[in-house]
C-alpha positions in Angstrom: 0.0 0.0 0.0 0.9 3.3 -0.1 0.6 6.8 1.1 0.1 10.2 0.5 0.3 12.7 3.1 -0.5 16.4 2.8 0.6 19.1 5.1 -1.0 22.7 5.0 1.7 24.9 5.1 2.3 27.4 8.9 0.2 30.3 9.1 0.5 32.9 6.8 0.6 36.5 7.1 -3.0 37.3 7.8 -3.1 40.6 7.7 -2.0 41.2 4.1 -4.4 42.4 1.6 -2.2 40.5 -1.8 -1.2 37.5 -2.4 2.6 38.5 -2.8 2.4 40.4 0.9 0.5 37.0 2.4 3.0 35.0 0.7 5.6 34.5 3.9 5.2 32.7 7.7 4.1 34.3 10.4 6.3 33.6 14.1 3.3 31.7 14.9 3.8 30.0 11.2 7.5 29.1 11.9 6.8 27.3 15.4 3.6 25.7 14.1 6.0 24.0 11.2 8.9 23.5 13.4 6.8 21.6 16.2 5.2 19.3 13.1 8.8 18.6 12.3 10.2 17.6 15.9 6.6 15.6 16.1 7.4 13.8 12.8 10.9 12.6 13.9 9.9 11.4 17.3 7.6 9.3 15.5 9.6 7.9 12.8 7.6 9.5 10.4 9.9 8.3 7.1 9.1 9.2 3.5 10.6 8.0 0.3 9.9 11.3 -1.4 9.0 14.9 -0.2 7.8 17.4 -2.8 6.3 21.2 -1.6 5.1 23.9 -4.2 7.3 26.8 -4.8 5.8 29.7 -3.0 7.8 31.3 -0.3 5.4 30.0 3.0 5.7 26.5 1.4 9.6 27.0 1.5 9.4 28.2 4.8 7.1 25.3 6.3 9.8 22.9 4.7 12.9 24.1 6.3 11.2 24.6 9.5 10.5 21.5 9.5 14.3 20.6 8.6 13.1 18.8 5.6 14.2 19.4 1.8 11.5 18.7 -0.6 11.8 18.7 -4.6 10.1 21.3 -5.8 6.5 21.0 -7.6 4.2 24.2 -8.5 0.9 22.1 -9.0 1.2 22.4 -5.6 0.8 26.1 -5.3 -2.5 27.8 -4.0 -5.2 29.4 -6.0 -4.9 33.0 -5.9 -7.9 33.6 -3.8 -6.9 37.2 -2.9 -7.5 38.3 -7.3 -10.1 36.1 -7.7 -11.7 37.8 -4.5 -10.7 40.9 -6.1 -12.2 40.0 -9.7 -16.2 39.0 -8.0 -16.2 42.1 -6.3 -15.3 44.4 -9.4 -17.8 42.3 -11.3 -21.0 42.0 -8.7 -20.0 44.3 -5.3 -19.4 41.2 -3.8 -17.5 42.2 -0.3 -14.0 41.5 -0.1 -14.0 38.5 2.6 -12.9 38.5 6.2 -12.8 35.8 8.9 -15.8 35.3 9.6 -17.5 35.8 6.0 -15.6 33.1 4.2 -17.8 30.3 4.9 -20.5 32.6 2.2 -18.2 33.9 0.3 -15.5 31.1 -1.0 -18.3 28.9 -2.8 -19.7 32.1 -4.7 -15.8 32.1 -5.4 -15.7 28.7 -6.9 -18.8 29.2 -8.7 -17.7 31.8 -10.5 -14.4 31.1 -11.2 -15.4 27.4 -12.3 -18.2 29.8 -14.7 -15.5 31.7 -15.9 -17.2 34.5 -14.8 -14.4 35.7 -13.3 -10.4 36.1 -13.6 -7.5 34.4 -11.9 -4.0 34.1 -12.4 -4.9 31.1 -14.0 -8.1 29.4 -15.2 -10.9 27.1 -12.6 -9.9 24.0 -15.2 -6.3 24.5 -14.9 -5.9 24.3 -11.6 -8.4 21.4 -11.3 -6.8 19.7 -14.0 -3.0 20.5 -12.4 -3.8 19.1 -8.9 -5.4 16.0 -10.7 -2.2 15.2 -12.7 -0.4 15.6 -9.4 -2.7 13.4 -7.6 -2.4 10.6 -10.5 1.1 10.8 -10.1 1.4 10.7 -6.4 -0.7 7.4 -6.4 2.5 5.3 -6.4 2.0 2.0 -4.6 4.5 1.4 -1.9 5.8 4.2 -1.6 5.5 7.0 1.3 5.0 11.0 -0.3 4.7 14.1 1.9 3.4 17.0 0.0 3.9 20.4 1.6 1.0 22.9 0.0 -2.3 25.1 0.7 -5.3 24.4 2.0 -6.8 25.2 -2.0 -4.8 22.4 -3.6 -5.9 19.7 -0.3 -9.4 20.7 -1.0 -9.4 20.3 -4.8 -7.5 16.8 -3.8 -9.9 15.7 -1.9 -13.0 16.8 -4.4 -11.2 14.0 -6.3 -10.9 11.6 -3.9 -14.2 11.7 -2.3 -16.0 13.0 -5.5 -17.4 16.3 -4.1 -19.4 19.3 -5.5 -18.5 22.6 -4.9 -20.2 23.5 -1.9 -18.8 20.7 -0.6 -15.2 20.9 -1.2 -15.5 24.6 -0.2 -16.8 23.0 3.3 -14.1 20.9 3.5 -11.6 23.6 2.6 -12.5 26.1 5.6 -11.8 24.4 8.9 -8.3 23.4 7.3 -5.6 24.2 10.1 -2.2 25.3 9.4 0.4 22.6 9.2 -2.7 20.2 9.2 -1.8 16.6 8.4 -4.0 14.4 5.5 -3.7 11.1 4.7 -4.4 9.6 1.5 -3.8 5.5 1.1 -3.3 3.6 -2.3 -4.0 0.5 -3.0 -6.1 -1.5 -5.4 -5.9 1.3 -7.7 -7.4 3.7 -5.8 -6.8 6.5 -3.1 -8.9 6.4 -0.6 -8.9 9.0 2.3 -7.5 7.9 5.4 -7.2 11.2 8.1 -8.2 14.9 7.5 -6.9 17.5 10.0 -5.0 16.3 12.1 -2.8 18.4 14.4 -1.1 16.0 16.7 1.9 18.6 17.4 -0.6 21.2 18.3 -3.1 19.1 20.3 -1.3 20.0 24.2 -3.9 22.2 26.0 -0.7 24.7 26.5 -0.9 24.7 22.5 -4.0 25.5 22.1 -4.1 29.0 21.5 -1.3 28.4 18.5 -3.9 26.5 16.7 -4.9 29.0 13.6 -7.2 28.9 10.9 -5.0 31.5 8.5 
């Protein structure tokens, strides 16, 4: 059998209001991803591959972690903060904040998969980009860690678990930061095993470095 494992990357700088300013770890960011890493050796976690997209906070996450992935940019995010940008020029649509998200990111998807509004890249590419990775990743007997964004996890799992997009956007919200997913192969098929986990984070003194973004 074998496995894929997926690991959102530390938090981000929430504050930013572009994609290029969010685009680094926060402190918090660097201990959440350096605690995974110290959790990962005490448990022999062992991987015969490690790949992480290129962005900066997927950099970051790695070496926190002490861990030096190949490099792989189907494994970059969506950039939510233009296609955000591009509903509201088109319909008023606020601009999101915490605790909008959950109503706004599926109007988001919607649109973007109607092409009715603009990314830095098209709703079918990135589907289709995410798939190929997927495809590839299913290697039997072999182990894969894959550091990316809580975008690309959620389009994984529309695959896996055959979601619409309501649904995926569900599963894409309570996504923590340096969350850990499990996919297993076998038989032909990947099959989802574990969805946010935080084991590192999960001591009661850690619980207020638990974040969201």
């Amino acid at each position: 059998m074998g496995e894929i494992i997926l690991v959102r990357h530390g938090q981000a700088n929430s504050g930013a209001l572009t994609e290029a300013d969010y685009d680094r770890l926060s402190d918090l960011g660097h201990r959440q991803a350096a605690w995974l890493g110290e959790w990962m050796r005490e448990n022999d976690y062992a991987f015969d591959h490690v790949l992480a997209g290129t962005m900066r906070r997927h950099r970051e996450t790695a070496a926190a972690m002490k861990i030096a992935p190949d490099e792989d940019a189907r494994l970059n995010e969506l950039d939510y903060y233009t296609l955000s940008q591009s509903l509201h020029d088109r319909s008023g649509e606020p601009m999101p904040t915490g605790d909008s998200f959950a109503d706004h990111m599926p109007k988001v998807f919607a649109a973007w998969a109607a092409a009715e509004i603009i990314g830095a890249e098209t709703y079918e590419r990135f589907e289709t980009r995410v798939a190929e990775l997927l495809t590839e990743a299913a290697v039997p007997g072999r182990r894969l860690l894959c550091i990316t964004s809580g975008g690309v996890i959620g389009m994984m799992l529309r695959h896996v678990l055959d979601l619409d997009m309501m649904k995926m956007s569900r599963v894409m919200l309570p996504i923590w930061n340096t969350s850990i997913h499990r996919l297993h192969v076998r038989d032909g098929e990947t099959i989802l095993a574990g969805y946010n986990a935080i084991p590192h984070l999960e001591a009661p003194e850690r619980a207020g470095s638990r974040s969201y973004y």
